[in-house]
N, C-alpha and C positions, 0 to 999 in steps of 0.2 A: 623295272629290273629289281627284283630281289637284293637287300645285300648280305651275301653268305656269313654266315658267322660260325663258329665252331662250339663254343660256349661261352658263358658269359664273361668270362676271364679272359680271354683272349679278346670280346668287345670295349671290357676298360680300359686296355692295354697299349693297345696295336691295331684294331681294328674296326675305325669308325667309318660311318658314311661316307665322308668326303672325300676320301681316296678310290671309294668306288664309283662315286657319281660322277666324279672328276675325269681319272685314267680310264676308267673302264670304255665308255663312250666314245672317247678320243681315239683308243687304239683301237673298239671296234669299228668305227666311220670309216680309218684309214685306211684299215687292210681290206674293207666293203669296196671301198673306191679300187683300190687295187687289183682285187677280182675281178671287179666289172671292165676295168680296160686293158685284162689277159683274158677273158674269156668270152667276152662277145661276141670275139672271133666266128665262133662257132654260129651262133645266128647269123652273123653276115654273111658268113657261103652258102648257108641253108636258107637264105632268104634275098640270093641273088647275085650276091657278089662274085661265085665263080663264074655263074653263067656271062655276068656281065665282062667280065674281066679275062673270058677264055680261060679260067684255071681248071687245069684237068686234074684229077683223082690224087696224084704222087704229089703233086706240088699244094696242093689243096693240106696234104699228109704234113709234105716237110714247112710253108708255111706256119700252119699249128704247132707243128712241135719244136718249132725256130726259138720261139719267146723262151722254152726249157736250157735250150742250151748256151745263150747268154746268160741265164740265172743261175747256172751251173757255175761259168767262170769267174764270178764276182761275189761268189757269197762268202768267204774267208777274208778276201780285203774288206768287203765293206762290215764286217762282222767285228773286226779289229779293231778299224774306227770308232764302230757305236760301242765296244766294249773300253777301250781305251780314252778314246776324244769326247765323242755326242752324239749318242744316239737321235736326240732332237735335231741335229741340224743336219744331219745325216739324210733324216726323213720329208723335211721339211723341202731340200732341192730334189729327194726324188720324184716329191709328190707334183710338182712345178714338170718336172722330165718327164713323167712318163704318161701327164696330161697330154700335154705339148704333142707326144709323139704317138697318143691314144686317135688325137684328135686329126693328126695327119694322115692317117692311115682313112679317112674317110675321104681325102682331098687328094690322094693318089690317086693312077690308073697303071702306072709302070708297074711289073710282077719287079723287078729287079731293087728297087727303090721299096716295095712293097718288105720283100728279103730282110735289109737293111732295118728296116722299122721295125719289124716284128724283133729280131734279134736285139735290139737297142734297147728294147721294149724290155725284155730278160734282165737289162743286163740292169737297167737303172730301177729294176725291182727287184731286183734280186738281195740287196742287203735289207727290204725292208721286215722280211718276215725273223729274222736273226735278230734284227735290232728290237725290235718290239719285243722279244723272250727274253734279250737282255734286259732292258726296261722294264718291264715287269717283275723281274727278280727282283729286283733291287726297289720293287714299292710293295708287293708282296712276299708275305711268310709260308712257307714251305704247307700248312696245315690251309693257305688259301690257293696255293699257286695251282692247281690242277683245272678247280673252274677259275680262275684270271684269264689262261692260259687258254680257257674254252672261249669264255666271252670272245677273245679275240679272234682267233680261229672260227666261231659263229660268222664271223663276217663274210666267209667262204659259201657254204650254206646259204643262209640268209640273203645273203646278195643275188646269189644264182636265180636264188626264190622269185624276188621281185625282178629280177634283170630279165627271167625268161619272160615274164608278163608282159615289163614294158616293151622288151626287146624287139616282140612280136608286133606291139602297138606302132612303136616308132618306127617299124619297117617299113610299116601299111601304110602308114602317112607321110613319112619322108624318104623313104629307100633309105638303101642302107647306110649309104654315105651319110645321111642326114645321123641316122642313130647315133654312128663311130665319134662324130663332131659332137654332138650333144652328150654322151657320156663319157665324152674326156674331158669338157670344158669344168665339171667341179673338181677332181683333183686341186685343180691350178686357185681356184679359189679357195678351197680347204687347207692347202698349206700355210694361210697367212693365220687360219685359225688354229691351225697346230701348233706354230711357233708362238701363240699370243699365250696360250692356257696351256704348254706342256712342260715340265720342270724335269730335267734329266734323273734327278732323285731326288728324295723329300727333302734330304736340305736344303735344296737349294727353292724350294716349294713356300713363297710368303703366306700361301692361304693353308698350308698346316701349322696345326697350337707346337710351339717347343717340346713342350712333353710328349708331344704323340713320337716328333721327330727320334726323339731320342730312345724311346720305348722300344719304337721301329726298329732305329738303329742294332740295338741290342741282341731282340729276338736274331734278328739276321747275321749278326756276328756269332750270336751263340748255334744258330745251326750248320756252322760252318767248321764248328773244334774237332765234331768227328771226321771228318774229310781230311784225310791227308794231302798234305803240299805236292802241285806239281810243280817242278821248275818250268817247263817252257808249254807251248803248243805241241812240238812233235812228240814230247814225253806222252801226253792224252793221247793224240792220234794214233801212237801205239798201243796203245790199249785196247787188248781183242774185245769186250764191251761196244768201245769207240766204234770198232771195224766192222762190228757184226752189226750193231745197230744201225748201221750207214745202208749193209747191205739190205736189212730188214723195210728200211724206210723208201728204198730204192723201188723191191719188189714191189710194197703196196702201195707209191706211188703210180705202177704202170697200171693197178686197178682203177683208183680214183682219176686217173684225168685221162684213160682211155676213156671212161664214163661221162665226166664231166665234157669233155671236146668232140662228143659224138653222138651223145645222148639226142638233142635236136633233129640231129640225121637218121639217127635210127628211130626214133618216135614220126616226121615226116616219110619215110619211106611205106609210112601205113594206108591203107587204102581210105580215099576221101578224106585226107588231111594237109586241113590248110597251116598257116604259120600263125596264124592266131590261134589255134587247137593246140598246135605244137608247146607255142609256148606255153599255156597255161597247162597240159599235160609235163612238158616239162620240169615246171615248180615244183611239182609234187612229192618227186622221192626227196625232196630237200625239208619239205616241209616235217617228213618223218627224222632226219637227219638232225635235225636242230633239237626236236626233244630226246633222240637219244643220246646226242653229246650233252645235254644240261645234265640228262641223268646217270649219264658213263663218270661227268662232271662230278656230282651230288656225292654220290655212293663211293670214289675213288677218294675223295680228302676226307669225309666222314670216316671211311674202314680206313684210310691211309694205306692203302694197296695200287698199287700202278700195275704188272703184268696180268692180271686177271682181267683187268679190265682194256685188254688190249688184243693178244691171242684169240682167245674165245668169239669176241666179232668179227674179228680174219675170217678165220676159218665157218660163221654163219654168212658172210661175204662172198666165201669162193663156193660154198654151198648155193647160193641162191644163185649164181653165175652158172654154175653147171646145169641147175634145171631149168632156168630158161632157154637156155640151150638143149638140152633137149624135148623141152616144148616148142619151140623152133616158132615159124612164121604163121602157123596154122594158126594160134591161137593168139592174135595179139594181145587182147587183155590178160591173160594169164599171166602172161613172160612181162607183162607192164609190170606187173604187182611182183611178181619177182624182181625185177630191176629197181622196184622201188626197196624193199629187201637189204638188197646186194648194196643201194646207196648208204640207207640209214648205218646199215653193219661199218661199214667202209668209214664213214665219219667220226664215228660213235667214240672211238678210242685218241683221239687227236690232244685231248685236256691231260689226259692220264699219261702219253706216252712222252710230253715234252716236259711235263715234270719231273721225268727220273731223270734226265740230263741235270739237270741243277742241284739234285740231292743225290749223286753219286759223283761229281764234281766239285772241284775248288772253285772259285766264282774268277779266278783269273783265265781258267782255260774253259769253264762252262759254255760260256758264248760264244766262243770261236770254236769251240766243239759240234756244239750246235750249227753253227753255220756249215760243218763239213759233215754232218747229217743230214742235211737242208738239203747241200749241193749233190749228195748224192740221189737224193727224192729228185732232186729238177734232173737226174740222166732219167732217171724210172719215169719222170714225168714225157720227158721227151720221146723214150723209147714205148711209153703208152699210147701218146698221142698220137704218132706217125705209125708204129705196126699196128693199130686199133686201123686207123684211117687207109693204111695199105692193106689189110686184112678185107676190109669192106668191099673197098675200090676191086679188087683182083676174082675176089668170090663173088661177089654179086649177093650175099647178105651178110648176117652178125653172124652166124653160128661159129667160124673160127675163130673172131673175137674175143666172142665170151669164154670159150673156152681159155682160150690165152690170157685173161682178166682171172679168171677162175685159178687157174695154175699159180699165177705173180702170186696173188693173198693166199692161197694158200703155203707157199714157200715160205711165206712171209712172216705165218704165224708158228711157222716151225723152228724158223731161225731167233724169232719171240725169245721163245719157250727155250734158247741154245745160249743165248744171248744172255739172259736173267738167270738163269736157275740158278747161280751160286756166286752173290756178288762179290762177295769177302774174298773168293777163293778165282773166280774168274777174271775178275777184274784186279792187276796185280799194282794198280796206283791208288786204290782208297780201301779203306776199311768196310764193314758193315755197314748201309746206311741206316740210322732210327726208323725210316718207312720201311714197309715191306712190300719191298717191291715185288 
C-alpha cells in the first residue's frame, strides 16, 4: 500500500507512515469481514440454498434486503456512541455479533429463524460503517481523508472480489452451509486483534512520537475554525445539504446493491454456467471498481474537489445500465462488460463523497450526520435489493431491473449537482468550506 502524502510539509508535520500502516489495514480487514458476512448471501441462493430450503423468488427478495432494514434503524444510536463513547469498543462486540450470527445462518434450515438473523445481521452492522468515518476523522487531515475514507470503503470492492472466488470454491466443496460457517468464523477472531492494535485517537495511541500527536492535533483543530458551530443533531439534520444528501445516497444505493445482491444470479442465468464460472465472472467488475476508487481517490485530495468526482460517474453509471438493457439477453458478453461499466462508475465516487461530510461540518454533529446518510443508503439499499430481486423473480429476466438501477443513479447525480451547487448559501449552518467542493 502507497502512503499518500500531499507535499513534503505536510510529511514532517502530520503525516508519517505509522498512522497509515497502522489504521489503514485495521479498518480495511474490518469492513472486508463485514462485507463478506452481508453479502454472501447472494452466492448461497445462487448456489443452493433456495432450492434447498424451498425459498421461493419474494422471500428470496425480502430475505436480502432484510439485513438493510436493520441497518437502517441502528445507525444514529450507534453513531452517537462511537462519536461520543468509542468507536473501538463499539466495533469490537459488533465484530464478535455479527460472526456469531454470519455463521448461524449456515446451521439453520427455519425460513422464520432464517428472517430473524438476517435482520440482527443489519442491525449489529449497522454502526460499523459510521464509526469507522468517525475514527478516521479524527486520525486523518482533511487534504488525506478522501483516500482514508477509500482505503476503507475498498474493503467493499475487494472483498466481493476474492468472496465471489472463494465463494464459488467453498460451495463446490462444502455446500453452502459449510461456506456461511467458515466466513463468519473470522470476524469473531479479528475482533480480539482490533481491540489489541486500535486506539480510538492518537492520543490515546502509545506507538505515536508526541510531536506527531500533537501536530495532528493542531492541523485538525485548525480545520475546523471555518465551520460554524452547530448546537445539537437536529440543528444538522435540518439542514437541506443534510436532507438532500441523505436522499442522494439513498438513490444510488438502490444502484449498487441491486448490483451487488444479484449480480451472481444474473451472471448464472447465462447459458452453460456453472457457479465456479459465476464466481470468478463475478470478481470482475470489482476488480475495475477498486482502481477507480484509488484514482476518484488520488485526483479528489490532490485538486481538493469532492462534487466532480461524484456526479459525473452516476450518471456514466445509469448510462452503462440503460445500454445493457437494451442489449438485452441476446448478447451476454456485451451487457457483461457494460455491467462491469456500470460497477466501476458506481464505486468510483465513495472516497470523495464522505469527505465532504466532515468538511462542511462541525466534528460534533459530522458523525451522526453521517450515520443519517448511511441509514438513509441502507433504505435505498433495501429498496435495491428486494425490487432488483422482485423485478427478476415476476419478469423472468434483468431488463426492468436495469432499467430501475439506471433511473436511481441517475436521479441521483442530479440531486448531486442540487445538493452542492452553493454551500455558503445552501447550506444555512456552515460557511464556505476551504475545499471545493
Amino acid at each position: 500500500m502507497f502512503i499518500p502524502t500531499t507535499n513534503a510539509a505536510s510529511m514532517n508535520k502530520y503525516n508519517s507512515a505509522s498512522r497509515w500502516y497502522r489504521m489503514i489495514p485495521m479498518a480495511f480487514i474490518t469492513y472486508s469481514l463485514a462485507y463478506l458476512d452481508r453479502a454472501n448471501f447472494s452466492f448461497g441462493v445462487a448456489g443452493g440454498m433456495a432450492k434447498d430450503l424451498n425459498i421461493t423468488a419474494p422471500v428470496s427478495s425480502l430475505l436480502g434486503s432484510l439485513f438493510f432494514l436493520g441497518y437502517f434503524f441502528f445507525q444514529i444510536p450507534g453513531a452517537a456512541y462511537a462519536a461520543n463513547k468509542s468507536a473501538k469498543k463499539l466495533i469490537f462486540w459488533s465484530l464478535i455479533s455479527w460472526g456469531a450470527l454470519a455463521t448461524a445462518t449456515g446451521l439453520t434450515s427455519n425460513i422464520n429463524l432464517l428472517i430473524i438473523i438476517r435482520f440482527m445481521l443489519g442491525v449489529v452492522e449497522s454502526a460499523v460503517m459510521p464509526a469507522m468515518l468517525i475514527l478516521l476523522s479524527r486520525w486523518f487531515t482533511k487534504n488525506e481523508r478522501s483516500r482514508a475514507n477509500t482505503f476503507l470503503i475498498l474493503g467493499n470492492p475487494v472483498t466481493i472480489l476474492w468472496m465471489s472466488v472463494l465463494s464459488g470454491y467453498l460451495i463446490d466443496a462444502v455446500g453452502w452451509r459449510g461456506m456461511f460457517i467458515l466466513e463468519g468464523l473470522p470476524a469473531i477472531i479479528w475482533a480480539f486483534c482490533w481491540w489489541r492494535w486500535i486506539a480510538d485517537e492518537p492520543a490515546k495511541a502509545d506507538w505515536l512520537p508526541e510531536k506527531e500527536k500533537q501536530d495532528l492535533a493542531a492541523q485538525l483543530k485548525k480545520e475546523q475554525e471555518n465551520i460554524k458551530p452547530v448546537r445539537n443533531y437536529l440543528t444538522a439534520f435540518r439542514s437541506p445539504t443534510v436532507i438532500l444528501l441523505s436522499l442522494q445516497y439513498a438513490l444510488w444505493s438502490i444502484g449498487v446493491y441491486g448490483f451487488v445482491m444479484w449480480l451472481p444470479s444474473m451472471i448464472r442465468s447465462a447459458p452453460d454456467m456453472d457457479i465456479i464460472k459465476t464466481g470468478w465472472l463475478s470478481a470482475i467488475p470489482y476488480v475495475f471498481a477498486v482502481a477507480a476508487m484509488l484514482g476518484a481517490a488520488w485526483l479528489s485530495d490532490k485538486r481538493q474537489q469532492r462534487k466532480i468526482f461524484v456526479w459525473p460517474l452516476l450518471i456514466i453509471g445509469a448510462v452503462a445500465f440503460y445500454c445493457s438493457y437494451l442489449v438485452g439477453a441476446d448478447n451476454f458478453w456485451l451487457s457483461f462488460v457494460l455491467l462491469v461499466i456500470a460497477g466501476a462508475a458506481m464505486y468510483a465516487p465513495y472516497g470523495p463523497f464522505f469527505a465532504i461530510i466532515t468538511e462542511i461540518l462541525p466534528r460534533n454533529v459530522s458523525g451522526v450526520s453521517m450515520a443519517l446518510i448511511n441509514s438513509f443508503g441502507a433504505l435505498g439499499s433495501f429498496a435495491g435489493s428486494y425490487v432488483v430481486g422482485y423485478l427478476n423473480g415476476t419478469t423472468g429476466n434483468f431488463g426492468a431491473s436495469y432499467l430501475f438501477m439506471a433511473g436511481s443513479l441517475l436521479i441521483s447525480a442530479i440531486v448531486t449537482l442540487i445538493a452542492l451547487r452553493k454551500p455558503a448559501e445552501n447550506n444555512p449552518i456552515t460557511i464556505r468550506p476551504a475545499v471545493e467542493i
